[in-house]
C-alpha positions as CSV (number, residue, x, y, z in Angstrom):
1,X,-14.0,-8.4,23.1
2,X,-10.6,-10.4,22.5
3,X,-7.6,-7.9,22.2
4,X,-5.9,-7.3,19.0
5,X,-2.7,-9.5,20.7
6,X,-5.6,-11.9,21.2
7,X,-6.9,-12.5,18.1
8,X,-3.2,-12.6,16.2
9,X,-2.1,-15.2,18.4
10,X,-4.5,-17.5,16.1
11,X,-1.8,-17.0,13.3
12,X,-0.3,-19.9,12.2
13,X,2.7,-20.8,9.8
14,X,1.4,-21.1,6.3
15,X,-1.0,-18.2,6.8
16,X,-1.7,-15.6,4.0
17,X,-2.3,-12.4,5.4
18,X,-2.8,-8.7,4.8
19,X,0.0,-6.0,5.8
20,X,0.0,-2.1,5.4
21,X,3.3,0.0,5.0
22,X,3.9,2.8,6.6
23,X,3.4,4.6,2.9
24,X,0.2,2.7,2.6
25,X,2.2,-0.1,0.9
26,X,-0.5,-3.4,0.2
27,X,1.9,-6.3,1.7
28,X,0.2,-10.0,0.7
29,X,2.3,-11.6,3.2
30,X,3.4,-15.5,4.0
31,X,3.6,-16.3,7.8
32,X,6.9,-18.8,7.9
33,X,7.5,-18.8,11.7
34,X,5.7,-18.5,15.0
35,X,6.7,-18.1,18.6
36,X,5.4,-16.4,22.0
37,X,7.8,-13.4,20.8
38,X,5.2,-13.1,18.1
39,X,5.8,-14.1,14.1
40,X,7.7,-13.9,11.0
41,X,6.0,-13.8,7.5
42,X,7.4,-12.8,4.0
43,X,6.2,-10.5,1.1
44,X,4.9,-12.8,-1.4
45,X,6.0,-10.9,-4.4
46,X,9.8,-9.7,-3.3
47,X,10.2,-12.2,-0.8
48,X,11.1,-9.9,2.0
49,X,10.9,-10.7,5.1
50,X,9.4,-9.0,8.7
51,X,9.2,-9.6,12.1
52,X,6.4,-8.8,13.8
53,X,5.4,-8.3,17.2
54,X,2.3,-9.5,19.0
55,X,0.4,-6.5,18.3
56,X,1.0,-7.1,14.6
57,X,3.3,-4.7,14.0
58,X,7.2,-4.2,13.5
59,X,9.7,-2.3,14.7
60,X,10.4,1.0,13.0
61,X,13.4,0.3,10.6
62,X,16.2,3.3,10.0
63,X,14.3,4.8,7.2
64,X,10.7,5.4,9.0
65,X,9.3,2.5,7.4
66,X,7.3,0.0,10.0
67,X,4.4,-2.8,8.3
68,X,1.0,-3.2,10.7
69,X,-1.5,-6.3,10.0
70,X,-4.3,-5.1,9.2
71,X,-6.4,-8.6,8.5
72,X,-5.7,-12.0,9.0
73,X,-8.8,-13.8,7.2
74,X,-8.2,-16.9,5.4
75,X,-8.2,-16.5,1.6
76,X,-10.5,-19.0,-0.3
77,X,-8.6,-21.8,-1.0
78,X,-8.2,-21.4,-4.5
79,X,-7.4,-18.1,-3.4
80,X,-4.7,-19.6,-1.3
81,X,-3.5,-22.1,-3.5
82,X,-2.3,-19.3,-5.6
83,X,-0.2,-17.9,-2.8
84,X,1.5,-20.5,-2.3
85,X,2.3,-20.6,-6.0
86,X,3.6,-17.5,-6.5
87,X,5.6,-17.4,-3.4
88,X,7.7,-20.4,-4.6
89,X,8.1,-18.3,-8.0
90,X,9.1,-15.5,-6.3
91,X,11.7,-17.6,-4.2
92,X,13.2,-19.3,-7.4
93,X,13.5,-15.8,-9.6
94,X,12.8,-18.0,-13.0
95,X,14.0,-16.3,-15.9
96,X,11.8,-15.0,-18.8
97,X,9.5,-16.3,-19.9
98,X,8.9,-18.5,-16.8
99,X,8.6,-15.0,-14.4
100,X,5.5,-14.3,-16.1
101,X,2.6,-14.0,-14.1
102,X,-0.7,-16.7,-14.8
103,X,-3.7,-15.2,-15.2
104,X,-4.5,-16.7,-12.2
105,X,-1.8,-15.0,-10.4
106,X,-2.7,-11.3,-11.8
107,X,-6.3,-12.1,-10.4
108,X,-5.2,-12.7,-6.7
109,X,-2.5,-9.6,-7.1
110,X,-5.9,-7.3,-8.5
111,X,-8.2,-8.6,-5.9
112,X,-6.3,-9.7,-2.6
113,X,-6.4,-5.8,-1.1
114,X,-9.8,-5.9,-1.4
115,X,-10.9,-9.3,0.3
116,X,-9.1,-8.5,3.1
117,X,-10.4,-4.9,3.6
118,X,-13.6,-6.4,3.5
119,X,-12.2,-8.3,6.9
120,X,-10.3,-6.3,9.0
121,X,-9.0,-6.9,12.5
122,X,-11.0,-4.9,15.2
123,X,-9.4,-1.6,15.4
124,X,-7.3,-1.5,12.1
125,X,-10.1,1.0,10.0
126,X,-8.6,4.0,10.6
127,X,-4.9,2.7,9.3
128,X,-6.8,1.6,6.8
129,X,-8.5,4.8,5.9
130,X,-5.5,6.4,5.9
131,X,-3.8,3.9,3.8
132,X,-6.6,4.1,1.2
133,X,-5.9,8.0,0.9
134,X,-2.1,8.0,0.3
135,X,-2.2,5.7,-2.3
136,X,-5.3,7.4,-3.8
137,X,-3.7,10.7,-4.2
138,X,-0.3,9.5,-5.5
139,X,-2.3,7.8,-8.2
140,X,-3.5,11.1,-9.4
141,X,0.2,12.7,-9.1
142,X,1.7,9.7,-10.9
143,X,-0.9,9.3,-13.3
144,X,-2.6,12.4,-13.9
145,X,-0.4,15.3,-13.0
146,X,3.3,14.2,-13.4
147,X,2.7,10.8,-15.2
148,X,5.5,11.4,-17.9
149,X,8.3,11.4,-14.8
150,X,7.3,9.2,-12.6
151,X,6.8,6.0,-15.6
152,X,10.0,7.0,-17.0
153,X,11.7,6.9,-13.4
154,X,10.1,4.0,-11.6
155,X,12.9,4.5,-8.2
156,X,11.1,8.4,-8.2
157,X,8.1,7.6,-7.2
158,X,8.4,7.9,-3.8
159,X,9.6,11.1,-4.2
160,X,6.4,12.9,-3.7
161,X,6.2,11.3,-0.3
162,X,7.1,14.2,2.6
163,X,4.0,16.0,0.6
164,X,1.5,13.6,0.7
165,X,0.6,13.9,4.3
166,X,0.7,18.2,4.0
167,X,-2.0,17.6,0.9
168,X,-4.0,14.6,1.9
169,X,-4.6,17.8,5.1
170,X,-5.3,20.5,2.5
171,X,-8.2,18.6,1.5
172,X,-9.4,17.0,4.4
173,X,-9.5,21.0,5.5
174,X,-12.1,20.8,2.4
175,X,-10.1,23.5,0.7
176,X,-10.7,25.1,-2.0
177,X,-9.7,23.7,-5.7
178,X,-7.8,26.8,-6.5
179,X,-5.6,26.1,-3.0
180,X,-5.0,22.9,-4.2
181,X,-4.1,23.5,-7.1
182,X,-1.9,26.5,-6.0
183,X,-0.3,23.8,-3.9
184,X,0.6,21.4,-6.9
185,X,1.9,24.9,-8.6
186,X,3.9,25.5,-5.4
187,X,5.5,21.4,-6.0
188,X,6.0,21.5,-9.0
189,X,8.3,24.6,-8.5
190,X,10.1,23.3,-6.0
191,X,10.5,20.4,-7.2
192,X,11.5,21.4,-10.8
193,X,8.8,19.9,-12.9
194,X,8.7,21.0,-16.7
195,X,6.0,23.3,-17.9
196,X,3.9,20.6,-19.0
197,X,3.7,19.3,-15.7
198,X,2.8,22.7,-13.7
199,X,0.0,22.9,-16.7
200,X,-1.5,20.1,-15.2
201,X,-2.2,21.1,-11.8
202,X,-5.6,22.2,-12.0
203,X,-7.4,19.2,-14.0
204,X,-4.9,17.4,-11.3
205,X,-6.3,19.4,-8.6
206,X,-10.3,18.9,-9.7
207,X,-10.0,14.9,-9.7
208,X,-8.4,15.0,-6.0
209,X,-11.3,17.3,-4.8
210,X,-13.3,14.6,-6.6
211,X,-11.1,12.1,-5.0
212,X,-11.9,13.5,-1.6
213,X,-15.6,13.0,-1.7
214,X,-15.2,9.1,-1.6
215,X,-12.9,10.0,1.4
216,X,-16.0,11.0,4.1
């Protein structure tokens, strides 16, 4: 079986491929530049741009942040096409109305995640996995249990993220809903969350113990 070094050397520029942050970001990422140091690709949407190694993976910046590949498959070409598209976009920051997205573009943006988790490099499923759970359970804080701050403060929503991992282990430990919810009680404290949002903890609690069941 080729090694994951192996199998990424078979990147080439012009490739659209799959990243993961190390907060479970989705990347849909442009490769721009290859060389036997490995290769350089750009986030489609904000136009960012990583190194990464041959293992497919870059260096950990300042913050703790670090991207992994995670699959390399080809898109369809229509699929691909669109990539392309919005990459230029991106690049040229139109103004309004021009910035808005085609339907076409909104369907690659709702679908690309899953493609490419459908294909993933050998190795890669447990990154994955784990991916798949952060983002699931800071859907239900952000929607569900403290939706009110985190839409009205879009740079906050990261803020929940030194808890995630310390949860996302409360229920793999299959506790109990009333420990969960006890836990979102214990946040919401420390955190200083209105009333409203403390009331919330236990219908919040129930849908990630619901959530958790997908997880096994």
């Amino acid at each position: 079986m080729p090694t994951i070094t192996q199998v990424l050397d078979a990147v080439r520029v012009g490739d659209v491929i799959f990243g993961l942050g190390a907060s479970g970001q989705e990347k849909l990422l442009l490769v721009y530049k290859t060389d036997l140091r490995g290769f350089s690709a750009r986030h489609v949407t904000t136009q960012v741009k990583l190194r990464f190694n041959p293992d497919g993976k870059t260096h950990v910046y300042a913050d703790g942040g670090y991207v992994t590949i995670v699959s390399i498959a080809p898109l369809p070409a229509e699929m691909h096409d669109v990539a392309l598209g919005l990459d230029l976009k991106s690049a040229a920051r139109p103004e309004y109305p021009d910035s808005i997205l085609s339907k076409a573009e909104i369907e690659l943006l709702l679908t690309y995640p899953k493609f490419f988790k459908a294909r993933l490099l050998p190795g890669r499923e447990f990154i994955v996995k784990a991916a798949d759970k952060l983002n699931g359970v800071k859907t239900v804080l952000q929607q569900q249990w403290d939706p009110i701050h985190a839409r009205d403060n879009p740079p906050a929503w990261d803020e929940y993220h030194d808890d995630l991992p310390v949860l996302i282990d409360l229920l793999d430990r299959q506790a109990a809903l009333e420990d969960v919810a006890s836990f979102l009680a214990t946040m919401a404290a420390r955190k200083q969350r209105t009333p409203h949002v403390s009331g919330r903890g236990e219908a919040a609690a129930a849908t990630l113990v619901k959530l958790r069941e997908r997880w096994t």
